[in-house]
TORPA-4810 file (N, C-alpha, C, O; in nm, 3 decimals):
<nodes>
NODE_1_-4.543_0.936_-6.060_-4.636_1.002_-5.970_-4.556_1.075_-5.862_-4.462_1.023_-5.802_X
NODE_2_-4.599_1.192_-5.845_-4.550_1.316_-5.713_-4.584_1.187_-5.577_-4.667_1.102_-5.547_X
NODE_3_-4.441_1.252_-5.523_-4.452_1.224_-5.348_-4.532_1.329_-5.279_-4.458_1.396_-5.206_X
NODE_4_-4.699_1.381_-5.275_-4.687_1.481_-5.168_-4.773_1.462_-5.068_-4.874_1.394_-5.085_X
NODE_5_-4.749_1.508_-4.976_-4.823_1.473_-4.807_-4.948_1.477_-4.814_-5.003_1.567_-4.879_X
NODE_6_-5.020_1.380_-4.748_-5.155_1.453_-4.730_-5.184_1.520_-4.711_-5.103_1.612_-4.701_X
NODE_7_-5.329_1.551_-4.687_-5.335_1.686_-4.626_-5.382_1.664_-4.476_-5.453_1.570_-4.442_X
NODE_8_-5.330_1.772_-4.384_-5.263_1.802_-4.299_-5.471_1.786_-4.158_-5.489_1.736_-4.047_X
NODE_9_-5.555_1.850_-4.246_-5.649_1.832_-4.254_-5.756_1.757_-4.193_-5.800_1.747_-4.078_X
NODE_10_-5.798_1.682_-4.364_-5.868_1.605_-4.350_-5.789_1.483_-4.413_-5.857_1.389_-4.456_X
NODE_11_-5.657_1.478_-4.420_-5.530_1.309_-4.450_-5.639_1.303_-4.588_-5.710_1.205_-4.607_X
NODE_12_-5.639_1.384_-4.651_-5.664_1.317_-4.798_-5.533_1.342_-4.898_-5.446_1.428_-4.908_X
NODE_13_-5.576_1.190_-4.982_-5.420_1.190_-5.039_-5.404_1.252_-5.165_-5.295_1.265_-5.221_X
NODE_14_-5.530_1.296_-5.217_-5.560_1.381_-5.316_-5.474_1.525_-5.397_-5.488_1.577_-5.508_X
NODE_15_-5.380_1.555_-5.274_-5.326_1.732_-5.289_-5.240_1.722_-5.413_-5.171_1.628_-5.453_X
NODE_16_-5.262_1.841_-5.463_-5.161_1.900_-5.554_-5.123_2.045_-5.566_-5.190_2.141_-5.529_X
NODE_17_-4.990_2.045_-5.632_-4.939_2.188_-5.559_-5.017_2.301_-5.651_-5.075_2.277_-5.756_X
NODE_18_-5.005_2.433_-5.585_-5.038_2.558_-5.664_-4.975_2.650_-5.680_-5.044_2.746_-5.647_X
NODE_19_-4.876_2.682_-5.713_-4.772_2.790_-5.689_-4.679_2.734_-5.586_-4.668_2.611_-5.591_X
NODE_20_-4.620_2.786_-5.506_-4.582_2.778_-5.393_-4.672_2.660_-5.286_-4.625_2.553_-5.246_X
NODE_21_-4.808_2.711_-5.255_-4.870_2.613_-5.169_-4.925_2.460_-5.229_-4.939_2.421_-5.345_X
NODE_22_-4.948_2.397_-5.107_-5.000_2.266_-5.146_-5.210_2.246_-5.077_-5.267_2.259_-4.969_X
NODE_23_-5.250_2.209_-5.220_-5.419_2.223_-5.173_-5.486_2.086_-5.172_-5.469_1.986_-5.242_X
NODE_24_-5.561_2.112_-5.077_-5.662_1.938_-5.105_-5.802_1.982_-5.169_-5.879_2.074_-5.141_X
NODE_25_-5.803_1.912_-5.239_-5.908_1.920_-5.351_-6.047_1.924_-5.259_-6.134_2.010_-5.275_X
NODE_26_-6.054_1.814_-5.156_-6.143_1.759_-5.098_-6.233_1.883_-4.970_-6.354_1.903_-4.955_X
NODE_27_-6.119_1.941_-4.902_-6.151_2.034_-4.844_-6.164_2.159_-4.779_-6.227_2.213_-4.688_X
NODE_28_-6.033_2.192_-4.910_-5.967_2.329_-5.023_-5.873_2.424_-4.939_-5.834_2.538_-4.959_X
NODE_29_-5.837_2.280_-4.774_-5.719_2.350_-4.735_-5.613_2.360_-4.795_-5.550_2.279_-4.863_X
NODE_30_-5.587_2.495_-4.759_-5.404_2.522_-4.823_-5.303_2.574_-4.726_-5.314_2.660_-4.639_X
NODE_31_-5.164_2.472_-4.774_-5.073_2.551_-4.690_-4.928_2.509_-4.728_-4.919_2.434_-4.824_X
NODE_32_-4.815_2.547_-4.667_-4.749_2.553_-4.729_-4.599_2.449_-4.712_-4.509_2.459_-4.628_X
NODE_33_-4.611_2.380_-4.792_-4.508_2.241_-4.772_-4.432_2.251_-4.668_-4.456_2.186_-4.566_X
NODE_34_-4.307_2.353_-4.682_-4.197_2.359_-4.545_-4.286_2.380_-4.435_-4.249_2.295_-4.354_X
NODE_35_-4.359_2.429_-4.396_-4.372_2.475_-4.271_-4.428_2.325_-4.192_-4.502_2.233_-4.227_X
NODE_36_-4.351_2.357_-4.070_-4.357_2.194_-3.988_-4.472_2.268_-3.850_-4.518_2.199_-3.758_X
NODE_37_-4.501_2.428_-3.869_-4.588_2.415_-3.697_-4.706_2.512_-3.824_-4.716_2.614_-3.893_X
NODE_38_-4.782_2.364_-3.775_-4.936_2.432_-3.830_-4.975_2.481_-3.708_-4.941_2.457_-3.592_X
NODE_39_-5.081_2.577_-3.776_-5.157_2.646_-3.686_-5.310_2.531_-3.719_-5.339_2.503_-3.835_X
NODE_40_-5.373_2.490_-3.626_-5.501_2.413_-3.693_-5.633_2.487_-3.708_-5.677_2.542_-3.607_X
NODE_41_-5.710_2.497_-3.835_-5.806_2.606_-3.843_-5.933_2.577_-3.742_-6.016_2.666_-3.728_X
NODE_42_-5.943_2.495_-3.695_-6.043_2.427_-3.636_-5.958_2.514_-3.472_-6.047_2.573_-3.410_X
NODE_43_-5.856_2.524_-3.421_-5.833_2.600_-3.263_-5.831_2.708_-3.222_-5.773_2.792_-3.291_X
NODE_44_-5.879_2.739_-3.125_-5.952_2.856_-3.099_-5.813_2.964_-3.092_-5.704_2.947_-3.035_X
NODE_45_-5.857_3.063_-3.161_-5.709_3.186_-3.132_-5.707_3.273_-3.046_-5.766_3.376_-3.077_X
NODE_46_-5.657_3.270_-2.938_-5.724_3.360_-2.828_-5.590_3.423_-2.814_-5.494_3.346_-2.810_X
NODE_47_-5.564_3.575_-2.804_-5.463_3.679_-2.801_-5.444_3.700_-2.652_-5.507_3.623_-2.579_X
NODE_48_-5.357_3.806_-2.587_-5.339_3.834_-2.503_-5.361_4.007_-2.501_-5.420_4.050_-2.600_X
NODE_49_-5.326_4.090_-2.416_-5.384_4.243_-2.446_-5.216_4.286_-2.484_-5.164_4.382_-2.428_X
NODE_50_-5.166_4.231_-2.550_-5.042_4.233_-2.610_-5.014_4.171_-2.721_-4.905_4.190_-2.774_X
NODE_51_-5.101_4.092_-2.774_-5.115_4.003_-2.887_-5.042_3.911_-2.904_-5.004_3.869_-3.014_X
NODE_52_-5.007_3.858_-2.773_-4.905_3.731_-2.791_-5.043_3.547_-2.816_-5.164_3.557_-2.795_X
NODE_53_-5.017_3.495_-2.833_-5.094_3.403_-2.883_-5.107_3.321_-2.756_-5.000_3.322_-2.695_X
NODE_54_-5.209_3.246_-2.691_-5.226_3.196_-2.528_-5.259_3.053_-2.622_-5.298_3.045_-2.739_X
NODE_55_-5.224_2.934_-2.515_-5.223_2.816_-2.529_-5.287_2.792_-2.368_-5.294_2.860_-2.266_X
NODE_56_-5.331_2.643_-2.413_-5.380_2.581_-2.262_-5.250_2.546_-2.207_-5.156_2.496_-2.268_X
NODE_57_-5.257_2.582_-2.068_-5.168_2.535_-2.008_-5.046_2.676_-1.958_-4.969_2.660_-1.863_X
NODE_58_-5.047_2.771_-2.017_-5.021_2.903_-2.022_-5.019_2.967_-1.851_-5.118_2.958_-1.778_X
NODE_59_-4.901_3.026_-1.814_-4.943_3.121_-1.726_-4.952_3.280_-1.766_-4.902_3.332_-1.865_X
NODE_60_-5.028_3.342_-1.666_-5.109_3.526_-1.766_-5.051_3.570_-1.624_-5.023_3.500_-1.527_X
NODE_61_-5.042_3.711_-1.642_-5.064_3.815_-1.537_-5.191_3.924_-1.532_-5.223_3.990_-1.631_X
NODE_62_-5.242_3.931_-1.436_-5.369_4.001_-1.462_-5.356_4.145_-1.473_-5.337_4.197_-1.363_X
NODE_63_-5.360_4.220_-1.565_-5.306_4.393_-1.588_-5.376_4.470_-1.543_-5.334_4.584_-1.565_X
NODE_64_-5.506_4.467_-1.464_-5.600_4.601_-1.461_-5.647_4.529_-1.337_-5.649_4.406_-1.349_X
NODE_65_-5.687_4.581_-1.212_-5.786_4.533_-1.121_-5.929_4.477_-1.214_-5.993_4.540_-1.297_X
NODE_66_-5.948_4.350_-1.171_-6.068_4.333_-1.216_-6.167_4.321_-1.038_-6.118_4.285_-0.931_X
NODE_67_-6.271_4.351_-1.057_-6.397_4.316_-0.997_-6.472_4.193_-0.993_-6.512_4.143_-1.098_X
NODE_68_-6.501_4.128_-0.853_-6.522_3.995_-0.894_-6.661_3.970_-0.911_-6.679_3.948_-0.791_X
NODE_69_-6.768_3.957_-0.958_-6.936_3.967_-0.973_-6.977_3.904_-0.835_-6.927_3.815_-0.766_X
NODE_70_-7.057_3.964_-0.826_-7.126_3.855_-0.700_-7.040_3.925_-0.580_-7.099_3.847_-0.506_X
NODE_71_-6.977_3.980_-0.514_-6.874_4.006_-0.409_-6.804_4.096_-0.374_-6.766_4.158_-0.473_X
NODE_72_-6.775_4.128_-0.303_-6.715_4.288_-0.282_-6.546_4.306_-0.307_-6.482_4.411_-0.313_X
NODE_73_-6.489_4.135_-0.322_-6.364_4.148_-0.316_-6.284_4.188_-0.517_-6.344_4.211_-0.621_X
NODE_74_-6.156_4.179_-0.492_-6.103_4.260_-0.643_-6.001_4.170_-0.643_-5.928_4.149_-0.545_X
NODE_75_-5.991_4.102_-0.775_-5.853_4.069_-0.841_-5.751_4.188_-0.847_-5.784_4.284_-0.918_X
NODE_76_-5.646_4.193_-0.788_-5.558_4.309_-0.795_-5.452_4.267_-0.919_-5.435_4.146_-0.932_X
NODE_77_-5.400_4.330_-0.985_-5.346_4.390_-1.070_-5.220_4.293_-1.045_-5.201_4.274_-0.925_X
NODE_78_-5.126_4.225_-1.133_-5.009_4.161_-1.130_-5.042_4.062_-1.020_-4.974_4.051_-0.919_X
NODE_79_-5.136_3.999_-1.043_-5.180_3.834_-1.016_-5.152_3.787_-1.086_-5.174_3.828_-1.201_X
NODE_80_-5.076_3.649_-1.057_-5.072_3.555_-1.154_-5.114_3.390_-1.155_-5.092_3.307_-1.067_X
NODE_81_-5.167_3.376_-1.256_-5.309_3.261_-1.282_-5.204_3.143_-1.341_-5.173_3.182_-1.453_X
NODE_82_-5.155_3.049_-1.321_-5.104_2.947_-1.381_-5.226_2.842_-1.426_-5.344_2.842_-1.392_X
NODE_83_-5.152_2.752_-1.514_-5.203_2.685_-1.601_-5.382_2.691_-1.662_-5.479_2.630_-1.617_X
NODE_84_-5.375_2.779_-1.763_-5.483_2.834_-1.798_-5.580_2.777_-1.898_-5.517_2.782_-2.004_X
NODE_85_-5.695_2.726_-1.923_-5.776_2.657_-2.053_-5.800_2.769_-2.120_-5.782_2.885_-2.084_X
NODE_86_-5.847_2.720_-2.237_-5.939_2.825_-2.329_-6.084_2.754_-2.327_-6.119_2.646_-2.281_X
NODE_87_-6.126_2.814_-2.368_-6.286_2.776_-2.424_-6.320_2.889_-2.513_-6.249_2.981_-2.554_X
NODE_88_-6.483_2.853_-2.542_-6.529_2.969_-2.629_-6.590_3.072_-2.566_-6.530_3.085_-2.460_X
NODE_89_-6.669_3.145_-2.573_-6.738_3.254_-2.531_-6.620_3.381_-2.492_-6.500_3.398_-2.515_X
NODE_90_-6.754_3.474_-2.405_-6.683_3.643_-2.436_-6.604_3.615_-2.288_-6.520_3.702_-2.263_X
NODE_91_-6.615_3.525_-2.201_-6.497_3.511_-2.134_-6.420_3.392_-2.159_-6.454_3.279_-2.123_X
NODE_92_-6.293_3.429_-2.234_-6.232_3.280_-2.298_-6.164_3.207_-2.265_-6.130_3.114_-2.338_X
NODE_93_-6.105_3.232_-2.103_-5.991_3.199_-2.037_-6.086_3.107_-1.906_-6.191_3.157_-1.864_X
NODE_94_-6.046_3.001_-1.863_-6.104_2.947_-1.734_-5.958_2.910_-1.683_-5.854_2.881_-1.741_X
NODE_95_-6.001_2.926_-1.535_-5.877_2.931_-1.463_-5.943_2.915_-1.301_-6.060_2.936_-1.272_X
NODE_96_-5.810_2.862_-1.185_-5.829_2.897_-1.111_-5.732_3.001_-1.016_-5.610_2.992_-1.015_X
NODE_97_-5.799_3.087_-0.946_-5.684_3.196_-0.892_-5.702_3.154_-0.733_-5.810_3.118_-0.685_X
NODE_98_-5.565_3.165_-0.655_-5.529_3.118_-0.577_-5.620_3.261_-0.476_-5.589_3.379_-0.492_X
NODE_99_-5.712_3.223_-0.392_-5.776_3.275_-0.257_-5.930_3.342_-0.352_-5.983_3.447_-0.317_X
NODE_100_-5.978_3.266_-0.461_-6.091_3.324_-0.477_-6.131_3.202_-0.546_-6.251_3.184_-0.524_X
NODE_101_-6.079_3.103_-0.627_-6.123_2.967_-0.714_-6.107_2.977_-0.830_-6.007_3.024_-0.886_X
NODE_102_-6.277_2.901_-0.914_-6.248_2.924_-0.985_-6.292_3.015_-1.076_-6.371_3.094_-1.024_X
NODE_103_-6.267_3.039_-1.222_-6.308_3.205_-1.238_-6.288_3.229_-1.405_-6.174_3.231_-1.450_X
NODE_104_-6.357_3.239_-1.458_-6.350_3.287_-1.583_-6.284_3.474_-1.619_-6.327_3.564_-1.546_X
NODE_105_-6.212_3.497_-1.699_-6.188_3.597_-1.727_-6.166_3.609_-1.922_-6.163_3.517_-2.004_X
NODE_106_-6.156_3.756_-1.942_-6.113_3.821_-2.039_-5.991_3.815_-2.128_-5.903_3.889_-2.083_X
NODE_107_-5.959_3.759_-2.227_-5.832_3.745_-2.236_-5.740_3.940_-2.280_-5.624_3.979_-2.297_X
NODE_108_-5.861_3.996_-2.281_-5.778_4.120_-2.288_-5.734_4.216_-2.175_-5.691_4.330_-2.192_X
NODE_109_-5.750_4.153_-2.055_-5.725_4.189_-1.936_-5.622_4.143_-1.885_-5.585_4.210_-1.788_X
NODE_110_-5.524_4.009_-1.920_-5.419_3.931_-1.933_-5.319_3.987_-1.980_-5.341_4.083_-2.054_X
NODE_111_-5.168_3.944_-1.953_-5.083_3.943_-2.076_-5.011_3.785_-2.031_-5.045_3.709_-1.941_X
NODE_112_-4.917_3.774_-2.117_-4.860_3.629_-2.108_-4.727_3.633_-2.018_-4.641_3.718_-2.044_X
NODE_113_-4.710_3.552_-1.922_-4.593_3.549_-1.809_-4.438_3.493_-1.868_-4.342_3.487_-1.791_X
</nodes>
């Protein structure tokens, strides 16, 4: 009997290879033996306006004046937001910025620091 890993998944011990990749029968993920940094299909992929890939915990620079709702004051341009969450929705970034709180933004208004 084959030594091969579970799957990465849902740990079923079921997989067998297909070419090159390795599949679980159970819940028809595939991927590929060597590689040691999964990406997990289940986490949210949130880009930067540069397409660098953002993680929680991330510091951004803010590229464009934004406008703050509610207020007359403006995020100016090359602010920078340390340690950043994701979430879902059309603003995907929660954060707090130092002299306004806290504040949801755009991740295409960002780039990565």
């Amino acid at each position: 009997m084959s030594n091969l890993p579970n799957c990465p998944k849902c740990n079923s011990e079921y997989t067998y290879e297909d070419g090159s990749l390795l599949v679980c029968p159970e819940c028809a993920h595939e991927w590929s033996p060597g590689s040691s940094l999964e990406v997990d299909e289940d986490e949210k992929v949130v880009k930067d306006a540069n397409g660098n890939m953002l993680r929680d915990g991330d510091s951004v620079t803010v590229i464009k004046d934004l406008k703050v709702k509610g207020t007359s004051s403006v995020v100016k341009i090359g602010t920078k937001v340390k340690n950043i969450r994701l979430i879902d929705g059309d603003h995907n970034i929660d954060c707090k910025i130092d002299g306004f709180g806290a504040m949801k933004l755009k991740s295409e208004f960002v780039k990565k620091a």
